[in-house]
N, C-alpha and C positions, 0 to 999 in steps of 0.2 A: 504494500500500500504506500503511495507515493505521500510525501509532506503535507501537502496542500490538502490530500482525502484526508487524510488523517485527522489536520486542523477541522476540516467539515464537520466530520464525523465527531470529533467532541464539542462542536457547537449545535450539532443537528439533534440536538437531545426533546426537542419538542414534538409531537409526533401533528398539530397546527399551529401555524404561525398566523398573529395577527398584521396586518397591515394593512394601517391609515392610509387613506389616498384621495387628496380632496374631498367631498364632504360627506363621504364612505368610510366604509370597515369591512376590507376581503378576507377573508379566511381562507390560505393554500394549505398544502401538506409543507411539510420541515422536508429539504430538500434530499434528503435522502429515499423520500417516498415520492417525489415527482414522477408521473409518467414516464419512461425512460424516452419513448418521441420526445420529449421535450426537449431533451440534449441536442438532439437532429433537428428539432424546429431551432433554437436557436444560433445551433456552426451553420445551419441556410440563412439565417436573418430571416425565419420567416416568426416575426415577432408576434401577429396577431396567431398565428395558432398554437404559439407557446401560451400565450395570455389564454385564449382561448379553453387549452388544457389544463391551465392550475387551475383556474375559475370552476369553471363547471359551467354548464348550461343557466341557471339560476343567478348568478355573481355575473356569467358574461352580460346578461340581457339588462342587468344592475349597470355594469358598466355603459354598456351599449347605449344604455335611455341618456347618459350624460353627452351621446352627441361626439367620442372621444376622437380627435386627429389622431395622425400616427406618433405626434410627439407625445402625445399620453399616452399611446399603449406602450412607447419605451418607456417611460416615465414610470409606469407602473412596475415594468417588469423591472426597472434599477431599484425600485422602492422594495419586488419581494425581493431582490438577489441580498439588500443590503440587510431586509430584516433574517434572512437566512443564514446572513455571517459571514459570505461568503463575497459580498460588496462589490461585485462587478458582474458583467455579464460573461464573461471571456469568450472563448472558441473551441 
């Protein structure tokens, strides 16, 4: 297990995470229970169906009524990466 799992993996003690997000509260899973597509959505940049999959159908359609540009659904996804510990999107 490489340094950086490792670091994850003793911060991913939460089995949900909360995150605020303008004038919302999303609830993902702790990043070690994400979808594994979701690693593959995000090395594509394919940012809405990463959002898409933490969410869930019920949270997206939450999001969705706010109307979000594309700079809010990265917005959001920097907002779970950082409340996961893990603080970046990487590749």
């Amino acid at each position: 297990m490489t340094d950086s799992l490792k670091a994850l993996a003793a911060e991913a003690t939460e089995d949900t995470l909360t995150v605020p997000f303008g004038d919302h509260t999303y609830e993902v899973p702790g990043p070690l229970d994400w979808p594994f597509e979701t690693l593959d959505h995000l090395a594509e940049g394919k940012v809405s169906q990463a959002v898409a999959g933490l969410l869930g159908e019920e949270q997206l359609e939450m999001f969705r009524r706010t109307k979000p540009r594309v700079r809010d659904a990265v917005a959001l996804m920097e907002a779970i990466a950082a409340a996961s510990g893990s603080g970046e999107l990487g590749n």
